[in-house]
C-alpha positions as CSV (number, residue, x, y, z in Angstrom):
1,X,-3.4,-3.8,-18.9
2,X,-1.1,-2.0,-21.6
3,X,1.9,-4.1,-19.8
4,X,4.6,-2.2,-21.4
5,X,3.4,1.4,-20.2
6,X,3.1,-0.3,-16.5
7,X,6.8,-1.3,-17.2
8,X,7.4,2.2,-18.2
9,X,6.0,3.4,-15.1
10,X,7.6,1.7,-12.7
11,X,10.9,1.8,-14.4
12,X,11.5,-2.0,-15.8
13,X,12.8,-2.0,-18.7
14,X,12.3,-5.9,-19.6
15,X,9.6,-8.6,-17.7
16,X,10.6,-10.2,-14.9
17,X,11.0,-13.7,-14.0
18,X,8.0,-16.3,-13.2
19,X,9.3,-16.7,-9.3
20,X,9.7,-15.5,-6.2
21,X,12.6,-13.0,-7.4
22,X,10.4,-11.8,-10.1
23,X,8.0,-11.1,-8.2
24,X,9.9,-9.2,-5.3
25,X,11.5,-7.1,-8.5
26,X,7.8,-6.3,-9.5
27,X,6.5,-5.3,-6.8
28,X,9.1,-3.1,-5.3
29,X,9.3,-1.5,-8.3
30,X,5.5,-0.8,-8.4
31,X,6.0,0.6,-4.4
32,X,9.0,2.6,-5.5
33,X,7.6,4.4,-8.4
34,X,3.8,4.8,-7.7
35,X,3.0,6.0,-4.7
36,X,0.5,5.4,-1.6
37,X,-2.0,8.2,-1.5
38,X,-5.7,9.1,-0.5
39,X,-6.1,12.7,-2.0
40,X,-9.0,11.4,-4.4
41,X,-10.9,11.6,-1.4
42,X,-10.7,15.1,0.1
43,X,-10.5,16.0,-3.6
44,X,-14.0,14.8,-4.1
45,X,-13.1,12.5,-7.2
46,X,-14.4,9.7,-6.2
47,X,-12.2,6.2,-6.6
48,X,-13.0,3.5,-9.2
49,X,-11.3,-0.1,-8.7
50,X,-12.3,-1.4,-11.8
51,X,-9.1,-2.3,-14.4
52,X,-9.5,0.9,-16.4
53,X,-9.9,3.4,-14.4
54,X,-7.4,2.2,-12.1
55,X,-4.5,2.1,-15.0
56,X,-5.8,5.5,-16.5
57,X,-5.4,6.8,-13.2
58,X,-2.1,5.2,-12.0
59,X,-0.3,4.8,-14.8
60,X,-1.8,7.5,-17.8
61,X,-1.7,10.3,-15.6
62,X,0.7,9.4,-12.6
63,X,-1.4,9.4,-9.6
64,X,-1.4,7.4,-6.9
65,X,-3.5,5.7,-5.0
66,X,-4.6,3.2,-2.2
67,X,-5.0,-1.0,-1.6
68,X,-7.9,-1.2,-3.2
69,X,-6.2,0.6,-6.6
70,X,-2.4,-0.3,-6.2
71,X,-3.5,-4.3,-5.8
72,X,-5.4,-4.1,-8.7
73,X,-2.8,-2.7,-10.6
74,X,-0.7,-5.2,-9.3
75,X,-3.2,-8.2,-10.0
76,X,-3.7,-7.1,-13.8
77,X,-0.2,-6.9,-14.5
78,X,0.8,-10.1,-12.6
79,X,-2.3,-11.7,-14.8
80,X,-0.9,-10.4,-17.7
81,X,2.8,-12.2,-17.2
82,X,0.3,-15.3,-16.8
83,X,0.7,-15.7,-12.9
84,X,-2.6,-17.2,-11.6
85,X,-3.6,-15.0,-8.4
86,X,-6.3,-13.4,-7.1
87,X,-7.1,-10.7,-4.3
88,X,-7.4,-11.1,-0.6
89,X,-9.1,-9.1,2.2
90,X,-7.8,-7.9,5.4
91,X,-8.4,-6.7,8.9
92,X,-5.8,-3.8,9.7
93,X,-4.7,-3.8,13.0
94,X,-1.6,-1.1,13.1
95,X,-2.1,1.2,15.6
96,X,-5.2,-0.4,17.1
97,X,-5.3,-2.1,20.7
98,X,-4.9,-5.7,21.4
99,X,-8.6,-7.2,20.5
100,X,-9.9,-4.8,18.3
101,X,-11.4,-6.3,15.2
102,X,-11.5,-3.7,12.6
103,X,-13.8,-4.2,9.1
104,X,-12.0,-5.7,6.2
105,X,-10.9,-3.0,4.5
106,X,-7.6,-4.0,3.2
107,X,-6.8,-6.1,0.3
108,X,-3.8,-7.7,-0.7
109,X,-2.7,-10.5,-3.7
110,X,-2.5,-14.1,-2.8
111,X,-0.3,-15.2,-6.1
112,X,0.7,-19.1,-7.3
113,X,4.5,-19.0,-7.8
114,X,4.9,-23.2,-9.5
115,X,2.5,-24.4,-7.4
116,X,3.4,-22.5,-4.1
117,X,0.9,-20.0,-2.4
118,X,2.6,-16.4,-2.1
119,X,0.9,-13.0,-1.0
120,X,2.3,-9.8,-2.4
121,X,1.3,-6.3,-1.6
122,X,1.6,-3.3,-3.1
123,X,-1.2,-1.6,-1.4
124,X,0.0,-1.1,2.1
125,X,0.8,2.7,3.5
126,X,1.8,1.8,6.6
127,X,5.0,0.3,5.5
128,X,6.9,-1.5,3.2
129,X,5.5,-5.2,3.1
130,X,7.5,-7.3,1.3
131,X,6.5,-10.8,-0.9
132,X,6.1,-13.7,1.2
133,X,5.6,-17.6,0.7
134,X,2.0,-18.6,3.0
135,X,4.0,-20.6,5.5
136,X,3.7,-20.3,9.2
137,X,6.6,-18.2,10.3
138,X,7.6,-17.5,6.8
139,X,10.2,-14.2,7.2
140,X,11.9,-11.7,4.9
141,X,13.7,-8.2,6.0
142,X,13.7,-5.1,4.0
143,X,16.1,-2.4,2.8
144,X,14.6,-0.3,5.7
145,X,15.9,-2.2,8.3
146,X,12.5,-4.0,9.2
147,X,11.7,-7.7,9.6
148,X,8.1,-9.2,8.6
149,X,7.1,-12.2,9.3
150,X,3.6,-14.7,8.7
151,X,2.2,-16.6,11.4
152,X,-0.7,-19.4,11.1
153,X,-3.0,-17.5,13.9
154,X,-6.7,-19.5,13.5
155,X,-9.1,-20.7,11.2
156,X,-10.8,-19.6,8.1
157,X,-13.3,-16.5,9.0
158,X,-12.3,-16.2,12.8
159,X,-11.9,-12.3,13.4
160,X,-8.8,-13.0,14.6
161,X,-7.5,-14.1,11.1
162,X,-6.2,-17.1,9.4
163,X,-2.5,-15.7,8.8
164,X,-0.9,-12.6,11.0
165,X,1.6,-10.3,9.4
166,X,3.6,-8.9,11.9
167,X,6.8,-6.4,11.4
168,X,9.7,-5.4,13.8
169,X,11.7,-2.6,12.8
170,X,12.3,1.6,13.3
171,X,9.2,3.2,13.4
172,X,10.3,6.1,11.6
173,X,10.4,3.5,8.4
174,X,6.5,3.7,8.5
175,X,3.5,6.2,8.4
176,X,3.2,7.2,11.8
177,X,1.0,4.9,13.4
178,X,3.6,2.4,14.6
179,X,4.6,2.2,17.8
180,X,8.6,2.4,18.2
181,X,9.2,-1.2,19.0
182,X,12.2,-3.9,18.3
183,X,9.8,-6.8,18.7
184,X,7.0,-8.3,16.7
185,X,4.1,-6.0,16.0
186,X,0.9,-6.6,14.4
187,X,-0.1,-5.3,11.1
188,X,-3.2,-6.9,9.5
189,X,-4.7,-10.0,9.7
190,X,-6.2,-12.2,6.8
191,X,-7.7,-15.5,5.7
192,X,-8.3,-17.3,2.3
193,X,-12.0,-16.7,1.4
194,X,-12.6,-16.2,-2.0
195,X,-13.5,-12.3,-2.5
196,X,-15.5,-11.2,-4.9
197,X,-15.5,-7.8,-7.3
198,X,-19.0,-6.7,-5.2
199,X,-16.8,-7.7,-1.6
200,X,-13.7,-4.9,-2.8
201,X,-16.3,-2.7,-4.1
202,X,-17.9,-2.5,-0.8
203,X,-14.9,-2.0,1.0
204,X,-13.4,0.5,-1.5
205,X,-16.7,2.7,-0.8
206,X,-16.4,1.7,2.9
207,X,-13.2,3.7,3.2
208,X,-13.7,5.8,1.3
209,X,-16.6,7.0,2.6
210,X,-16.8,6.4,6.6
211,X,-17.1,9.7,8.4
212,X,-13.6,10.1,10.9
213,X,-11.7,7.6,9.3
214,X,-8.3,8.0,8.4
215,X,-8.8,8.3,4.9
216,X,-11.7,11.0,5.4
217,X,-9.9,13.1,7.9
218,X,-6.3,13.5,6.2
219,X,-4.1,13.7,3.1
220,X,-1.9,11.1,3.1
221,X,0.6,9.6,1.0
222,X,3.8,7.2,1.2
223,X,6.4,6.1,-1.3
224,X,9.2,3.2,-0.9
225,X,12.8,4.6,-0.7
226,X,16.0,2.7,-2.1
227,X,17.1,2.3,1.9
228,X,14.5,3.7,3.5
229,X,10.5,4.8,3.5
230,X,8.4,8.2,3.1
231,X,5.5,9.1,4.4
232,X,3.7,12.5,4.4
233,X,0.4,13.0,6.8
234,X,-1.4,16.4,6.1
235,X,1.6,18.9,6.0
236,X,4.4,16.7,8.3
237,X,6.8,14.7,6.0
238,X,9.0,12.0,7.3
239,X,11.5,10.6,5.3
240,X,13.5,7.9,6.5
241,X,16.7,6.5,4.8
242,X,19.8,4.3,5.6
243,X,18.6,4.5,9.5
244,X,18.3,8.3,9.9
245,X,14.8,10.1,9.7
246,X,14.4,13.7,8.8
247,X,10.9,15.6,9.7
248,X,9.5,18.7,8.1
249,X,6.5,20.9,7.9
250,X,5.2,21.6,4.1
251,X,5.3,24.8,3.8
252,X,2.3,25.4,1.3
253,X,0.4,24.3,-1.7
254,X,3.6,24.6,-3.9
255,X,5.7,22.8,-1.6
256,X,2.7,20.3,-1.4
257,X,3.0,19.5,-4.7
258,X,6.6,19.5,-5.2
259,X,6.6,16.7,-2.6
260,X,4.5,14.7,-4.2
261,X,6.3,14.7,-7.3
262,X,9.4,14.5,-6.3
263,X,9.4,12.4,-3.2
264,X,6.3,9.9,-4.4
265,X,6.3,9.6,-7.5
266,X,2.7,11.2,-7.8
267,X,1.7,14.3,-10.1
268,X,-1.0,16.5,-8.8
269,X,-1.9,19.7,-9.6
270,X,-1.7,23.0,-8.1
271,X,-5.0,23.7,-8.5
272,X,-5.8,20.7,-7.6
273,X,-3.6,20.7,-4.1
274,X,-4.9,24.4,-3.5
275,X,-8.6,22.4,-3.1
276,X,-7.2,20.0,-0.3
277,X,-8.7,21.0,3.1
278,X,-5.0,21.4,4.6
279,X,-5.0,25.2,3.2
280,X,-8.9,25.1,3.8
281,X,-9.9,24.2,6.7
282,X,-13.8,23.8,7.4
């Protein structure tokens, strides 16, 4: 971790502090600058989760990426202020119905803050997910208009999770797969078992790999806005700020990758978006 280029990156310009306002500063500068995105995938790349090739990829050349690569990001640089944390795994249930029980293929940070237990994550495409102490109805909104909130929901390895985040807010402010709701809706559930390099590793390839998953059957990508949230699923882009949401249709490969830099925050090339199976359909 080269802290001062991940600074660079996400547009700090000095450290921030050692608490729960620190952190919140990190990591929603980290969501705003680097953003969500699977393209590695389609692209046939390949994605490594180890430090290196995770910064080289993120930072160096301005990429993107997904849980598995944004948390580490997030983990190395947290490590490097000299924040004790360490990674979690998840069960996503957005857009799933009531008693599925999905394979852990999310991971997020669980971070001590002076002694307190906090989870951060800067991993999740669905929507903005904001810092939060681990306290049973713990609750923070978001610029987007959203409310998330932590619930104590069972024991230690019950597929039903230890802890529940839930959100309630415009479902414009996410990727698509929310429902529009007011009220509380599920978004992943988690527990506190240590996780291993091997255990992310396996999920990572998991993912990446499943046939007629989400992540092998689109593009996608997501970026935090100021007041607001962006999210682009094969050619539709929504962009939703200060309550109002505007949808388009990419219009090509340029387009494609005008959107990604200017939008996300994430360089691609046109030969490399000319690849991507939304101009080349099997």
């Amino acid at each position: 971790m080269e802290i001062e280029r991940y600074f660079a990156r996400i547009g700090l310009t000095a450290a921030p502090s050692r608490d729960a306002a620190g952190l919140a500063l990190l990591q929603r500068a980290h969501r705003r600058a680097i953003g969500f995105e699977n393209l590695a995938i389609p692209l046939g790349e390949g994605i490594r989760i180890d430090s290196a090739s995770v910064f080289e990829k993120l930072v160096l050349r301005r990429r993107g990426g997904y849980c598995f690569e944004q948390n580490r990001l997030l983990s190395d640089a947290l490590s490097a202020l000299g924040l004790v944390n360490r990674p979690l795994l998840a069960r996503v249930l957005l857009g799933l119905p009531e008693q599925a029980a999905p394979p852990r293929t999310h991971t997020l940070v669980l971070v001590n803050l002076g002694g307190a237990a906090w989870i951060a994550d800067a991993g999740f495409g669905g929507s903005y997910v904001p810092p939060l102490p681990l306290e049973d109805g713990a609750q923070a909104q978001t610029p987007d208009g959203a409310w998330h909130r932590l619930l104590r929901s069972g024991e230690r390895g019950a597929l039903g999770g230890e802890w529940r985040l839930e959100r309630a807010g415009p479902a414009s402010a996410t990727d698509g797969r929310s429902a529009d709701h007011g009220d509380w809706q599920p978004q992943y559930v988690f527990d506190l078992a240590e996780v291993a390099q091997d255990d992310l590793e396996m999920g990572n390839h998991w993912t990446a790999t499943r046939p007629g998953t989400r992540f092998t059957t689109l593009c996608v990508a997501s970026v935090v806005l100021e007041n607001g949230f962006a999210a682009m699923t094969d050619r539709q882009l929504t962009i939703h700020c200060d309550g109002v949401a505007e949808v388009r249709e990419v219009a090509d490969a340029g387009d494609y990758t005008r959107t990604l830099r200017e939008v996300m925050g994430i360089d691609l090339s046109d030969e490399q978006a000319a690849r991507l199976p939304l101009w080349n359909p099997a």
